[in-house]
C-alpha positions as CSV (number, residue, x, y, z in Angstrom):
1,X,83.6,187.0,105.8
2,X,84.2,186.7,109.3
3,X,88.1,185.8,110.3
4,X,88.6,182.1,111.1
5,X,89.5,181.2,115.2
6,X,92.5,180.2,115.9
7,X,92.8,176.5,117.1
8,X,92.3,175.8,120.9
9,X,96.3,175.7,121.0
10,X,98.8,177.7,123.5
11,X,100.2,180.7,121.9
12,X,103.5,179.8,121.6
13,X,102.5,176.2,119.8
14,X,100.6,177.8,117.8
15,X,102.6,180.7,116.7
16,X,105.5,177.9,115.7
17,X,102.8,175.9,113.7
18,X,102.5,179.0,111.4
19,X,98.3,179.0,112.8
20,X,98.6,182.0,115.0
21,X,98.5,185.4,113.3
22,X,100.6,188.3,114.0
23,X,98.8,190.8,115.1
24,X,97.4,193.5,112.3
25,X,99.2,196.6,114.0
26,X,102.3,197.1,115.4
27,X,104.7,199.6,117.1
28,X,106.3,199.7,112.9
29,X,105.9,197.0,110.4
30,X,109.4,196.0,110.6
31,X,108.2,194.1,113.6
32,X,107.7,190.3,113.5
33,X,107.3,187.1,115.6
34,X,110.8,185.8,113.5
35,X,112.8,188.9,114.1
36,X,111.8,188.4,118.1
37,X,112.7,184.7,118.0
38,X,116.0,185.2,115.6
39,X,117.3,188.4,118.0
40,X,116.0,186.2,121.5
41,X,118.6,183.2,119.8
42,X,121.6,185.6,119.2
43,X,121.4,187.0,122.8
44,X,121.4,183.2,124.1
45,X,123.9,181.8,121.4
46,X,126.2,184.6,123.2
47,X,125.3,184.9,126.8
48,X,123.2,181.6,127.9
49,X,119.5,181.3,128.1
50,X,119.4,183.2,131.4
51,X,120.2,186.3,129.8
52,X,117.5,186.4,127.6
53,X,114.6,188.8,128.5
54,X,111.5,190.4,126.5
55,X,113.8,193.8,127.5
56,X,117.0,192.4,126.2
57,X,115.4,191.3,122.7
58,X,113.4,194.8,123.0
59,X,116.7,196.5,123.6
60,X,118.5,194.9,120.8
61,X,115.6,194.9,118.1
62,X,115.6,199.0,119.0
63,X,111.5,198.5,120.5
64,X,110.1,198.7,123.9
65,X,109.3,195.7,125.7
66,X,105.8,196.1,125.6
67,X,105.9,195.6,122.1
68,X,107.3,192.3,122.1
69,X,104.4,191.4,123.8
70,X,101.6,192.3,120.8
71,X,103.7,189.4,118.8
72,X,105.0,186.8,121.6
73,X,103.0,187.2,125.0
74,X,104.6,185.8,127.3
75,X,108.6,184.9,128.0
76,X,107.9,180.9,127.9
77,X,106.3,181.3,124.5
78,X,109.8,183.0,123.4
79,X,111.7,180.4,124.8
80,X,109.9,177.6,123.0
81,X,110.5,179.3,119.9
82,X,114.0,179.7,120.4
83,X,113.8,176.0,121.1
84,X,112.4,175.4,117.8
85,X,114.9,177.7,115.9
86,X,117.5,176.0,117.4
87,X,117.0,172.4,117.0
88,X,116.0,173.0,113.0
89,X,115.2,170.3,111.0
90,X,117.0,166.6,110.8
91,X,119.7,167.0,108.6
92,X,119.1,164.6,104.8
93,X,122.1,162.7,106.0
94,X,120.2,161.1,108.5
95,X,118.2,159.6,105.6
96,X,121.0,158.7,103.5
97,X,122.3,156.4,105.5
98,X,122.4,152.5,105.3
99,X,120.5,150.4,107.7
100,X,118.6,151.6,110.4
101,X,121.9,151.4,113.0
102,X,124.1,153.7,110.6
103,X,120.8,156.3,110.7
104,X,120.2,156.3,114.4
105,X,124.2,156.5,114.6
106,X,123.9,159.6,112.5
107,X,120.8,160.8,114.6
108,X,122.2,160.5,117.2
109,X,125.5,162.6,116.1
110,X,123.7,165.2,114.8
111,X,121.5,165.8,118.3
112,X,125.0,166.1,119.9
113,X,126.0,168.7,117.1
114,X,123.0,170.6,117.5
115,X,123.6,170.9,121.3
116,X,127.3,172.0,121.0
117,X,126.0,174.6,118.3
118,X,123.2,176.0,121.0
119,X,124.0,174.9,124.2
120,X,121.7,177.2,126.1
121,X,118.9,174.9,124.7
122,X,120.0,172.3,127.4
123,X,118.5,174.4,130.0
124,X,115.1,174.8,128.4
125,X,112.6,172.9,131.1
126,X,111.0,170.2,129.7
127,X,107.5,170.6,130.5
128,X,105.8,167.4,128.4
129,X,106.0,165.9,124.7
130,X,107.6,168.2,122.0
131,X,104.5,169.5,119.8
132,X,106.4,171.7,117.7
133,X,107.2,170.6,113.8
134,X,111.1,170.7,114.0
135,X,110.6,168.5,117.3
136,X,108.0,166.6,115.4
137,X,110.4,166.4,113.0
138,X,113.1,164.9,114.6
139,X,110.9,161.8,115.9
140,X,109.6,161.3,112.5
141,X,113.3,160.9,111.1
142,X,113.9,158.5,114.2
143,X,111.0,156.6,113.5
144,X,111.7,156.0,110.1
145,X,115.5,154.6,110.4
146,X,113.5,151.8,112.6
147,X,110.4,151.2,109.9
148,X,111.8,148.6,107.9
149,X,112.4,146.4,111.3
150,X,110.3,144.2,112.8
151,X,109.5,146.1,116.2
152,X,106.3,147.4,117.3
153,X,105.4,151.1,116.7
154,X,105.9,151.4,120.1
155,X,109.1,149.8,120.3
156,X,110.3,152.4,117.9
157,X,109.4,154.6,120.1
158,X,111.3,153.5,123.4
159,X,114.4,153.1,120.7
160,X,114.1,156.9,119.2
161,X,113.6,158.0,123.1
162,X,116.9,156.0,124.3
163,X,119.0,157.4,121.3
164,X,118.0,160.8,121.9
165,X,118.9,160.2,125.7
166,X,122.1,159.6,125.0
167,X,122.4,163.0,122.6
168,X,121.3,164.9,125.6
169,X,123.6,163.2,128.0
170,X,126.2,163.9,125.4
171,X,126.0,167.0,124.7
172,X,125.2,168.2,127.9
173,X,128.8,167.0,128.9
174,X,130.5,168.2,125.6
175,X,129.1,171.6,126.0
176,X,130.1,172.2,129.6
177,X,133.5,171.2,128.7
178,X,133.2,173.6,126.1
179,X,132.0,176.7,127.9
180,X,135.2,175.6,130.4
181,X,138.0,176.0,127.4
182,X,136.5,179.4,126.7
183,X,136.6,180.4,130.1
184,X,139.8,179.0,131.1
185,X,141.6,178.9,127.7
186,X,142.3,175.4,128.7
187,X,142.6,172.8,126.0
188,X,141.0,169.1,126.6
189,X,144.0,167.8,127.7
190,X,144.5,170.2,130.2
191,X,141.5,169.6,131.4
192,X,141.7,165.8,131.6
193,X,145.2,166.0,133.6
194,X,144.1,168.3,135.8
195,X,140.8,166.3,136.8
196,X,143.1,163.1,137.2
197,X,145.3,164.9,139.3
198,X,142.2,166.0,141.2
199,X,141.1,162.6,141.2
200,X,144.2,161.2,142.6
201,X,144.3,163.5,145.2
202,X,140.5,163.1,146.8
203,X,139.9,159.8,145.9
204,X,141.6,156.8,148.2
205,X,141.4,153.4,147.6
206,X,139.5,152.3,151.2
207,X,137.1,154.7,150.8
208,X,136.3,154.2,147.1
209,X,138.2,151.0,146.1
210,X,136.7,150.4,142.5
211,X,137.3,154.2,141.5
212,X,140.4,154.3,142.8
213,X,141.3,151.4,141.2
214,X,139.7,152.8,137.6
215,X,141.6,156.1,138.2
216,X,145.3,154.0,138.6
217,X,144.4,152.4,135.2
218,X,144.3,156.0,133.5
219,X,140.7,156.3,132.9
220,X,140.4,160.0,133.1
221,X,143.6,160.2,130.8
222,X,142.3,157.8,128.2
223,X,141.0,159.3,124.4
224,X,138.8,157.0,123.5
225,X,135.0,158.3,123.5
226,X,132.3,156.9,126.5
227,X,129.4,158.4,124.6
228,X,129.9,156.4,121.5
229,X,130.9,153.4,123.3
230,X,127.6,153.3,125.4
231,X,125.6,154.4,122.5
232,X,127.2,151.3,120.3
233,X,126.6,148.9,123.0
234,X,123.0,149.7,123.2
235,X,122.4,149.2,119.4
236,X,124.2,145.9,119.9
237,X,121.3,145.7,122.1
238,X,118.7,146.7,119.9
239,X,120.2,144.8,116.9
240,X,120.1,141.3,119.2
241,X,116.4,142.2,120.6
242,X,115.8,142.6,116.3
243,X,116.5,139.4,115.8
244,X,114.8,137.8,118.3
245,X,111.9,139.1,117.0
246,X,112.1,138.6,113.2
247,X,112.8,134.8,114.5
248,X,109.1,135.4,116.1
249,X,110.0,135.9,119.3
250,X,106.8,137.9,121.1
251,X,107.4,141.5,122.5
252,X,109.4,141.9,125.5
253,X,106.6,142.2,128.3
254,X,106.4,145.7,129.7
255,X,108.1,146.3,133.4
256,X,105.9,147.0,136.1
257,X,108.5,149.5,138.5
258,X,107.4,151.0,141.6
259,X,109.2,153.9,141.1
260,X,107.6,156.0,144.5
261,X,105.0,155.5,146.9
262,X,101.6,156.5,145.3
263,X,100.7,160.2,146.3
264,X,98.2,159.6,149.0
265,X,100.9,158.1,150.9
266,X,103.9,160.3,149.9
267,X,101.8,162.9,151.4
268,X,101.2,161.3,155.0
269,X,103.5,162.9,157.7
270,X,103.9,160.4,159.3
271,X,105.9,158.6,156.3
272,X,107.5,161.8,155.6
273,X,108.8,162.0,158.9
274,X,109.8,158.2,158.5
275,X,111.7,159.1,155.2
276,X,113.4,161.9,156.4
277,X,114.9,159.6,159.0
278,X,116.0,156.8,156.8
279,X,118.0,159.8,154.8
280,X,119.5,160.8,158.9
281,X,120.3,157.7,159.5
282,X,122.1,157.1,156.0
283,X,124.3,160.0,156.5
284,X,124.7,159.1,159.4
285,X,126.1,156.4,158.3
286,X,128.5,157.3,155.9
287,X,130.2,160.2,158.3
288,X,130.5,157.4,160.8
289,X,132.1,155.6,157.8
290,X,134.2,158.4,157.4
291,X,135.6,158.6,160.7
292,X,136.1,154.4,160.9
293,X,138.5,155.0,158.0
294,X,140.2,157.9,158.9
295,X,140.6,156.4,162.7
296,X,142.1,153.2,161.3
297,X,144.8,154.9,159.0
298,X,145.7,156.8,162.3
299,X,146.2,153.6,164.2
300,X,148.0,152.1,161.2
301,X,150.4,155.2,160.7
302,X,150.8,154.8,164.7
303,X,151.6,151.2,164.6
304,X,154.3,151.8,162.1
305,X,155.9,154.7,164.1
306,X,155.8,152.2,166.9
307,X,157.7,149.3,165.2
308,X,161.3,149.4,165.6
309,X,163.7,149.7,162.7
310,X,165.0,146.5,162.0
């Protein structure tokens, strides 16, 4: 009986579907796609993404590289595999939840844990949709906090993608500060006086008034949480855009942005050439700007020398 194809998929989505066979011989039967994928994860858990390398897994899996390559061909297969192994499924808590806020609350805390448990992920490209089944996973268990409301399947969606926004965001931040404790052996509070100091020191209030003025009131020093507060504001939001529509309000019309010139005229030179000047002229600007402030506090610390002491 002849062997089935495989489905017109890339490798590495296939492979993580379970629908691409290894292949029938290897370098020793030891070898397999999840030992590649589980030793590839170790070596970023421990050094970052960029350290991860079809030699480095070789090299710790006790193979040569080029027979990696019989199970995952290429290196951006790998990665997207690591991708998967890291993000794992939604955890049942999600589910267990009350209401659709408290789910996408816990959704959204358990993106941010994921991140802070594999932070290399954050610096996986993203090259298009997820179409892997832990990714696919993850928007499923989104969807499904929002099925019992009244918003369009696409509405959902725009909600799931927001929420998930904010994890990233999140846990982008969280891990840095995370990699800078281990570096430094600095604890969060450290950290926050020291930026405050740094703060105080750069940042003047007739250059940057509003910041200045935020930094006086202790902002940087302050414990309470940013992250949750914007993600609790826009669930209020969601919650009040709910309600409109269970009282029959129609969908919110869809924006129509001009985000960039189309692309035949992004690639005229002669608009190039005009952009390129705006951005001149804008910095410009602002080192003219510069100067204008640091010209008038000399003329004020003059005037003051000049006035005589009463």
């Amino acid at each position: 009986m002849p062997e089935a194809a495989e489905p017109d998929l890339p490798r590495g989505v296939a492979l993580a579907w379970g629908i691409a066979a290894d292949p029938q011989r290897g370098p020793k039967r030891e070898m397999s796609v999840e030992r590649i994928v589980d030793a590839a994860v170790e070596i970023a858990d421990a050094e970052g993404l960029g350290a991860v390398s079809m030699a480095a897994v070789a090299a710790r899996l006790g193979y040569t590289p080029m027979s990696l390559y019989r199970y995952v061909s290429a290196k951006e297969d790998l990665v997207l595999l690591m991708q998967e192994e890291a993000t794992g499924l939604p955890p049942e808590s999600i589910r267990e939840q009350a209401g659709w806020r408290a789910r996408l609350e816990a959704f959204y805390g358990a993106q941010v844990h994921r991140y802070l448990q594999h932070p290399w992920v954050l610096d996986v490209p993203i090259s298009g949709s997820p179409t892997t089944p832990h990714s696919a996973a993850w928007m499923d268990a989104g969807l499904e906090a929002l099925a019992e409301t009244p918003l369009t399947h696409d509405e959902r969606l725009a909600v799931v993608l927001v929420v998930t926004g904010h994890g990233n965001w999140t846990g982008r931040v969280l891990a840095g500060y995370a990699r800078q404790q281990r570096v430094t052996g600095e604890g969060e509070v450290d950290i926050a006086r020291r930026e405050d100091a740094l703060y105080r020191e750069l940042i003047t209030a007739d250059a940057f008034p509003y910041l200045r003025e935020a930094i006086d009131a202790g902002v940087f020093l302050d414990e309470s949480d940013p992250f949750a507060f914007g993600v609790a504001r826009t669930l209020d939001g969601v919650a009040a855009y709910i309600a409109e529509r269970a009282a029959g309000a129609p969908s919110a019309p869809k924006p129509s942005w001009i985000t960039d010139p189309d692309a035949e005229i992004a690639a005229d030179k002669r608009f190039r050439d005009a952009r390129r000047a705006v951005r001149d002229a804008e910095r410009a600007l602002r080192d003219a700007r510069k100067v204008e402030r640091q010209v008038a506090r000399d003329a004020t610390e003059r005037a003051r020398r000049a006035k005589p002491e009463a």
